[in-house]
RODO-2510 file (C-alpha; in nm, 4 decimals, decimal comma):
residues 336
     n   res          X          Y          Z
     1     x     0,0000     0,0000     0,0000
     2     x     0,1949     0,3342    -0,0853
     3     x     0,1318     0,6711     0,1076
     4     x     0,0760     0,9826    -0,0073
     5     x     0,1383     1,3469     0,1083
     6     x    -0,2199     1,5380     0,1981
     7     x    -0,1704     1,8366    -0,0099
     8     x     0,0601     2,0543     0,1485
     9     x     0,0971     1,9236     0,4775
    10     x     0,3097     1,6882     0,6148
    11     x     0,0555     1,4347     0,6567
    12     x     0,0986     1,0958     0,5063
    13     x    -0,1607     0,8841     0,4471
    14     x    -0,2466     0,5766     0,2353
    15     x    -0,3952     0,5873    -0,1120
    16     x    -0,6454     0,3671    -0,0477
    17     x    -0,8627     0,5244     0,3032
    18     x    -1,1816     0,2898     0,4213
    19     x    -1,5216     0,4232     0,4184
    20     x    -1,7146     0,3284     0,7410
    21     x    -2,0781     0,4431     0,6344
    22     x    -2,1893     0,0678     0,6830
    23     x    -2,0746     0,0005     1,0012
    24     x    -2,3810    -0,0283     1,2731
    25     x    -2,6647    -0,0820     1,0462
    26     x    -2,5665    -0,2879     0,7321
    27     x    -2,2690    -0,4368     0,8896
    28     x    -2,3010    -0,5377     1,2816
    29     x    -2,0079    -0,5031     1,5121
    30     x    -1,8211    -0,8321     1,4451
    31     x    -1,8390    -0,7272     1,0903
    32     x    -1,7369    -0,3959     1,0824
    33     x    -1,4620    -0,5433     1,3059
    34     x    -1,3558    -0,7767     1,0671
    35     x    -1,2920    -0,5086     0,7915
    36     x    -1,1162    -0,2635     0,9889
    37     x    -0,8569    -0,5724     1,0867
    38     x    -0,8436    -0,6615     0,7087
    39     x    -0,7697    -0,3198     0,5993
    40     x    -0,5174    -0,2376     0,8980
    41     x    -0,3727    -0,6050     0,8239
    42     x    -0,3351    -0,5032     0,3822
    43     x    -0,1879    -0,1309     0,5154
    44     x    -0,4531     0,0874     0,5047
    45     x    -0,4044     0,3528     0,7920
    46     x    -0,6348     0,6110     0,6788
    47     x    -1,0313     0,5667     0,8035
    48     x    -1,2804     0,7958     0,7356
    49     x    -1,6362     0,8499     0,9134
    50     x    -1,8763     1,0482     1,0356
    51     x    -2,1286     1,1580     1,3830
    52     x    -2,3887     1,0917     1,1063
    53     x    -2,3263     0,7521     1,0105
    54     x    -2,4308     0,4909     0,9948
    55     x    -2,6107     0,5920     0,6379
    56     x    -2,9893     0,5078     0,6247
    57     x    -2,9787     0,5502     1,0333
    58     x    -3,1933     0,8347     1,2214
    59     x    -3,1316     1,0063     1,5140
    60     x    -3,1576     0,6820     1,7159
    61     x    -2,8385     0,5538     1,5072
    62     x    -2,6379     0,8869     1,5263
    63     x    -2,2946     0,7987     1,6122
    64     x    -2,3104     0,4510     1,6654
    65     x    -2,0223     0,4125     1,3815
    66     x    -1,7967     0,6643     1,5255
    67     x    -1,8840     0,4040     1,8751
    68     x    -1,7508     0,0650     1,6691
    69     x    -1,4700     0,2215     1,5631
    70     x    -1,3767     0,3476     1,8965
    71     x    -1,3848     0,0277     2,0345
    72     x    -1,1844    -0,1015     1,7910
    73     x    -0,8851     0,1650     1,7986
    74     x    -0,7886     0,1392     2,1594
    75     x    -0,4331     0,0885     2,1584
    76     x    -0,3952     0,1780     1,8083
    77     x    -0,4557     0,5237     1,7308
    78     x    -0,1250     0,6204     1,6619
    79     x    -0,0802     0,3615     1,3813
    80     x    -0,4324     0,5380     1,1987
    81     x    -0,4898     0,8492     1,0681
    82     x    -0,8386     0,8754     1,1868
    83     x    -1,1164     1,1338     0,9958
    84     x    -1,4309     1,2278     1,0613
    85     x    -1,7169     1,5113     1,0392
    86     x    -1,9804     1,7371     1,1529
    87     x    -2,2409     1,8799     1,0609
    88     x    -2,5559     1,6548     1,0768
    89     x    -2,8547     1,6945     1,2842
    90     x    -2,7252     1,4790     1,6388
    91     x    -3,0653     1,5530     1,7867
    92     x    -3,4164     1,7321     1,7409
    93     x    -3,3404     2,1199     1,8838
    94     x    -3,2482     2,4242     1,6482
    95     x    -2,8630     2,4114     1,7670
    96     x    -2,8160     2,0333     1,7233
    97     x    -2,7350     2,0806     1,3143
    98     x    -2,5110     2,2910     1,0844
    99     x    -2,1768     2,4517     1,1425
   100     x    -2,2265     2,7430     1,3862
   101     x    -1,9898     2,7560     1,6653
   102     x    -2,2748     2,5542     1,9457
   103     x    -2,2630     2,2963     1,7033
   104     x    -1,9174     2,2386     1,5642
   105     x    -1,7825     2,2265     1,9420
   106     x    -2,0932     2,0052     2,0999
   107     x    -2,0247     1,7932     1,7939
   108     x    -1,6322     1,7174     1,8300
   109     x    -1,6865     1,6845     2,1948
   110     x    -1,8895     1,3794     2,1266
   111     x    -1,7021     1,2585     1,8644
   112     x    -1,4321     1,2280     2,0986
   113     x    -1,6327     1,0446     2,3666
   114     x    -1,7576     0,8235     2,0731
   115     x    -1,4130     0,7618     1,9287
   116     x    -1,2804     0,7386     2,2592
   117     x    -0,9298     0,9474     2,2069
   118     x    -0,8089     1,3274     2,2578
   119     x    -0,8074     1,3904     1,9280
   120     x    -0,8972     1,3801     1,5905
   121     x    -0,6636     1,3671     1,2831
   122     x    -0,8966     1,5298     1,0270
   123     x    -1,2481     1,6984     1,1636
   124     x    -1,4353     1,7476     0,8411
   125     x    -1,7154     1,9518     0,7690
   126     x    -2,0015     1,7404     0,5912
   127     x    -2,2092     1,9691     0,4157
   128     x    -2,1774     2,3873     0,3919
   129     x    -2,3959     2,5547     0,5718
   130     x    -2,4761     2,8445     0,4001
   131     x    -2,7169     2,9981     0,7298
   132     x    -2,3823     3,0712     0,8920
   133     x    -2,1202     3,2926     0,8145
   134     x    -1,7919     3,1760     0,7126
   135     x    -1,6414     3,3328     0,9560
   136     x    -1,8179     3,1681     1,2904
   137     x    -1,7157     2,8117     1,1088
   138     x    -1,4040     2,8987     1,0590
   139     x    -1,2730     3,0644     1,3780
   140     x    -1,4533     2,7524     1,5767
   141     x    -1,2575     2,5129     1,3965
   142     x    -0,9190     2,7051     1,4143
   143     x    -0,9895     2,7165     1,8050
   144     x    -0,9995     2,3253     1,7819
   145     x    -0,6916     2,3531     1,6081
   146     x    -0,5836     2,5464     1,8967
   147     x    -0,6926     2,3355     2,1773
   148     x    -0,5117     2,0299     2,0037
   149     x    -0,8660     1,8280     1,9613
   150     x    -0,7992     1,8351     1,6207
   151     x    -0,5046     1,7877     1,4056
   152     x    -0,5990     1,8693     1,0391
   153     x    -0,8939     2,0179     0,8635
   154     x    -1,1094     1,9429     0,5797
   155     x    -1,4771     1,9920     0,3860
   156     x    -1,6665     1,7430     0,2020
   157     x    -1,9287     1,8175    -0,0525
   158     x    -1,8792     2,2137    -0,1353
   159     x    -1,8164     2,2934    -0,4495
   160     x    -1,5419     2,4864    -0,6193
   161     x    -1,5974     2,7985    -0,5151
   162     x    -1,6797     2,7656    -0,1480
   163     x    -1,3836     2,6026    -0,1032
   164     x    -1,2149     2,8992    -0,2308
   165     x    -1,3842     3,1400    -0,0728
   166     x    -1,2927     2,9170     0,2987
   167     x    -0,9447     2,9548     0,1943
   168     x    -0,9404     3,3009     0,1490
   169     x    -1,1527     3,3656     0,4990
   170     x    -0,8334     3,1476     0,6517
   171     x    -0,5774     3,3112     0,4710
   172     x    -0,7444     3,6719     0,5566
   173     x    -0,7944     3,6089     0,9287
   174     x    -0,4397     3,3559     1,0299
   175     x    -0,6816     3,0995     1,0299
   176     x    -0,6305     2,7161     1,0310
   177     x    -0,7587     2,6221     0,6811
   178     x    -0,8900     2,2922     0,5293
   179     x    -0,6078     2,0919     0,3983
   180     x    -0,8659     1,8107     0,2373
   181     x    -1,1418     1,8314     0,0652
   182     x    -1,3962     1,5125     0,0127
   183     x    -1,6317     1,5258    -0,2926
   184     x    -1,8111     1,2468    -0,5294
   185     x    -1,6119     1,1099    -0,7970
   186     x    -1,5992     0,8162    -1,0067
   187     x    -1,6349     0,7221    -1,4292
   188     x    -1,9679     0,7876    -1,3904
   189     x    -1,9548     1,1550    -1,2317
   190     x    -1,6356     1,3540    -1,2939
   191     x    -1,8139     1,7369    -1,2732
   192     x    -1,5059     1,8401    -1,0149
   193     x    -1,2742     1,8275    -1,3247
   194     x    -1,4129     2,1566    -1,4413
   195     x    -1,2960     2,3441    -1,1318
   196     x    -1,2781     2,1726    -0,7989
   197     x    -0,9676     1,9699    -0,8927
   198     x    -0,8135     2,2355    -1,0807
   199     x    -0,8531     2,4808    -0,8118
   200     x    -0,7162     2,2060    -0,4959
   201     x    -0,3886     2,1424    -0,7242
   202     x    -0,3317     2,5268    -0,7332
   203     x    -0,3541     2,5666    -0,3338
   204     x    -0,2143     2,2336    -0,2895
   205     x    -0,5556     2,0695    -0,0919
   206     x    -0,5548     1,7214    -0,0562
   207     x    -0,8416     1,5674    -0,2235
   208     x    -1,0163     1,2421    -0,1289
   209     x    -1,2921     1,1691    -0,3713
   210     x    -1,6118     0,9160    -0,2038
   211     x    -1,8026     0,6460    -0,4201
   212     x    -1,4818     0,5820    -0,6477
   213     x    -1,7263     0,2881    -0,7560
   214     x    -2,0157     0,4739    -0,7263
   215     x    -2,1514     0,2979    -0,4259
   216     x    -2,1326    -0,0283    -0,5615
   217     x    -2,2926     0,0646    -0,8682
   218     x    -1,9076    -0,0008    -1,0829
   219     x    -1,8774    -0,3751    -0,9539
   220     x    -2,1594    -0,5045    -1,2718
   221     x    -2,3878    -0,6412    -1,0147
   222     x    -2,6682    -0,4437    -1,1025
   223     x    -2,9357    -0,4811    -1,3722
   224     x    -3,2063    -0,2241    -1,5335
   225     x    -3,4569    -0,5044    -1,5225
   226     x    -3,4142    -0,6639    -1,2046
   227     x    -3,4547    -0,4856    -0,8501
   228     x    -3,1593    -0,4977    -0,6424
   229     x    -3,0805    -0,7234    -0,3835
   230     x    -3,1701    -0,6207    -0,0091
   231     x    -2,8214    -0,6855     0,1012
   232     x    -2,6433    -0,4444    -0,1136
   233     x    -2,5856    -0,0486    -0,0878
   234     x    -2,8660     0,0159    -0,3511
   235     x    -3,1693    -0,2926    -0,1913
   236     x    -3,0647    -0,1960     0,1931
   237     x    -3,1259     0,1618     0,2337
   238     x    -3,4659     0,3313     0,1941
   239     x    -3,6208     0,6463     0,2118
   240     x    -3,4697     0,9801     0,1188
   241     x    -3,1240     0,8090     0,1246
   242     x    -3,2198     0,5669    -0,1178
   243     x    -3,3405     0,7985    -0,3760
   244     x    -3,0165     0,9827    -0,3438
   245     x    -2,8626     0,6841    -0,4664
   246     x    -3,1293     0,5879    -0,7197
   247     x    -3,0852     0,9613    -0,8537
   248     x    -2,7177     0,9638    -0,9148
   249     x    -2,6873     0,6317    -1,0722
   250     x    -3,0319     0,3961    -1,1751
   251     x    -3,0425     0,5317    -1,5170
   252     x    -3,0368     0,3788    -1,8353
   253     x    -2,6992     0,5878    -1,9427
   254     x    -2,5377     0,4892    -1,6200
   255     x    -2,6204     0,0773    -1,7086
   256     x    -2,4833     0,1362    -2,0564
   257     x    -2,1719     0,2686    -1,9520
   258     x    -2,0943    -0,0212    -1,6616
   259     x    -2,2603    -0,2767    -1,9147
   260     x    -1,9662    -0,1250    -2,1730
   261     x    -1,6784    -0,1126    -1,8919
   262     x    -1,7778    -0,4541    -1,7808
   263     x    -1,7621    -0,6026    -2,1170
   264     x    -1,4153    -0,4173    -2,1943
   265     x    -1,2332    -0,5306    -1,8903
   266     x    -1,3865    -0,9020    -1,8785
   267     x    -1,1630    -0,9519    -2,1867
   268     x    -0,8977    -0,8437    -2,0399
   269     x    -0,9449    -1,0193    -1,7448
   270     x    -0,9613    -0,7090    -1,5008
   271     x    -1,2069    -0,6509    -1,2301
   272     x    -1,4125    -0,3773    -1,3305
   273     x    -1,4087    -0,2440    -0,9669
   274     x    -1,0177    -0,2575    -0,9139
   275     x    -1,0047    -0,0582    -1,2654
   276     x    -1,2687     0,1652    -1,1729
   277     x    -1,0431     0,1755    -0,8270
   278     x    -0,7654     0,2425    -1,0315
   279     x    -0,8596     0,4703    -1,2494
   280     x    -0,9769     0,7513    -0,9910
   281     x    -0,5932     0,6929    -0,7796
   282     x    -0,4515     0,7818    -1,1121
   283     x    -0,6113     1,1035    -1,1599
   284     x    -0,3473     1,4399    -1,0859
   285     x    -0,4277     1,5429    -0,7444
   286     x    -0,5794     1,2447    -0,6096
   287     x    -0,4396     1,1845    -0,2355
   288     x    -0,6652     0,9170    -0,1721
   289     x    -0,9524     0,6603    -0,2606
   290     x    -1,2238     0,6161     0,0036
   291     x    -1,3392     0,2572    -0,0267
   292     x    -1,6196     0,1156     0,1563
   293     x    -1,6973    -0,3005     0,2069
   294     x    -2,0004    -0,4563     0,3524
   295     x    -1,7894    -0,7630     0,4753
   296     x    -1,3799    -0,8205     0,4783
   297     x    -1,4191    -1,0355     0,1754
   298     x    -1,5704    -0,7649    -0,0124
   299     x    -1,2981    -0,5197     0,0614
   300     x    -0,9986    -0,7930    -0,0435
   301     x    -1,1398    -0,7974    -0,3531
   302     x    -1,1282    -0,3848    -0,3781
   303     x    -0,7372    -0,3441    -0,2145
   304     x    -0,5303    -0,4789    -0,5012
   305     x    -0,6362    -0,1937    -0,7673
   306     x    -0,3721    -0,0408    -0,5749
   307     x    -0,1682    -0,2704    -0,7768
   308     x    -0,2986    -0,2039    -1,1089
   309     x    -0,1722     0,0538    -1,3394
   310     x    -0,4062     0,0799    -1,6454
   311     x    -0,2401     0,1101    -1,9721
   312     x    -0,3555     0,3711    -2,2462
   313     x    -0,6025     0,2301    -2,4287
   314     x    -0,7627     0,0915    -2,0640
   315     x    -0,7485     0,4662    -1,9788
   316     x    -0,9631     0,5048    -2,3256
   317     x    -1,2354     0,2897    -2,2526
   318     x    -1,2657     0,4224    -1,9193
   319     x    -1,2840     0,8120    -2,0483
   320     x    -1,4659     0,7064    -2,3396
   321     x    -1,8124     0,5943    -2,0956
   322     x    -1,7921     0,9727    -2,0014
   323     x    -1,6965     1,1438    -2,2913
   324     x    -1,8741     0,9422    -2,5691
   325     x    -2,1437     0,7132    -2,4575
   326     x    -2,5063     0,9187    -2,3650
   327     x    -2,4913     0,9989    -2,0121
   328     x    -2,7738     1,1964    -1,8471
   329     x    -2,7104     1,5402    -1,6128
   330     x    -2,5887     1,4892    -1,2399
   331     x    -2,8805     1,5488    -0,9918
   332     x    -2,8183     1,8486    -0,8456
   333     x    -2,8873     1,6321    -0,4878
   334     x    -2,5408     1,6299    -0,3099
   335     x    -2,6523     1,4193    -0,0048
   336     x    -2,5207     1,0896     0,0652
***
């Protein structure tokens, strides 16, 4: 497993970080166990979660993810780079949501009990929130800086030029600014091309793209005329969170283009998901893939596109399902 460097910092972290939105609700404990042991055991050192998850919870689920994994890391915090967020409602009042300054620093402080360690690597925030001024986020997180709580800091989900204008609030005011950012990106949705990437190269952010197999959706297993199985990302969750993921991917474009990628690399005797794995590490500016598994076995089968270097006219067929086949328009939904 090779490391990279987060952006401009010093931090070093593995190209390959695990996802942890299962863990709690469509992975128990002994499960989400076993993954975190396989991925420490193949070298990744890099976790990511959130107070929010476990995705397709409710306020009765908030933070049990962030609880498994604290379990799990006693004794070995210094050996993981350990991110997570805020920003999600953690109960029913006014104050219990968003980024204002009652939120961000109730929020970390139960992260911590959660996680059950002093501090956090990288606090990210999970969604703007554009009812608060820049300002108030950014001076709250810069005190957590401060206080040593948190290490390194990072956004997920803002577009281009949010992130800019956070990095000119930081740079204005001697503020701690985010080193990371965390958006969508796969072959299926590569909008942060236009400006988000070009823009974190230029102020040397780290960038750690989510659903670099678009949730499951890049493995093949899914088919336009069949429903999807209840144990998988797209049959387990339900509700809103469901039809986020139905929105960004069910379409008939989207089942062309894995139907095409599947048939190209089945020839060549590639898994589609370590090439779709692949393909994202090898993008400029890439620090790091987040992968998710619903069991151990599921995520051996993901680590070895760290091994696979795509040659040109693989790097064809992948640009060619976004840049040639019919795709439809993004939603403009962000959630996940």
């Amino acid at each position: 497993m090779k490391t990279k460097q987060m952006g401009r910092t010093g931090l070093k972290v593995s190209e390959i970080c695990l996802g942890t939105m299962t863990f709690g609700l469509q992975c128990d404990e002994p499960a989400s166990v076993a993954i975190m042991d396989t991925a420490a055991e193949r070298g990744v050192d890099f976790f990511d979660t959130s107070d929010a998850y476990p995705i397709g919870g409710n306020l009765s689920t908030v933070g049990r993810t962030e609880e498994i994994i604290g379990r799990w890391l006693k004794g070995r915090h210094d050996k993981i780079v350990l991110a997570t967020k805020c920003f999600a409602a953690t109960g029913a009042a006014p104050n219990q949501t968003g980024l204002s300054r009652k939120h961000i620093c109730e929020a970390v402080e139960a992260s911590l009990r959660r996680l059950q360690t002093d501090y956090i690597d990288l606090y990210q925030t999970h969604f703007p929130d554009s009812s608060v001024p820049i300002e108030e986020t950014a001076r709250a997180l810069d005190d957590l800086v401060h206080q040593g709580k948190v290490r390194y800091l990072g956004c997920s989900n803002y577009p281009a030029w949010m992130v800019a204008n956070a990095l000119w609030t930081a740079d204005k005011h001697g503020l701690a600014r985010f080193d990371c950012v965390q958006p969508r990106y796969n072959l299926l949705y590569r909008e942060i091309e236009h400006e988000l990437l070009p823009l974190c190269r230029f102020h040397g952010v780290g960038v750690i793209p989510y659903n670099p197999i678009a949730g499951g959706f890049l493995s093949g297993k899914y088919k336009s005329d069949a429903p999807p199985l209840a144990d998988t990302r797209f049959g387990f969750l339900s509700g809103r969170t469901r039809n986020i993921y139905h929105g960004r991917y069910w379409h008939d474009a989207q089942f062309t283009a894995v139907s095409h990628l599947q048939e190209f690399f089945t020839r060549r005797n590639r898994s589609l998901v370590q090439a779709a794995i692949s393909w994202v590490l090898a993008q400029p500016g890439i620090t790091s893939a987040i992968v998710g598994a619903s069991s151990a076995e599921q995520l051996r089968q993901s680590l070895p596109a760290t091994e696979v270097t795509l040659d040109t006219e693989e790097m064809e067929a992948c640009n060619d399902v976004w840049f040639e086949l019919p795709r439809l328009r993004d939603p403009s939904v962000a959630l996940r």
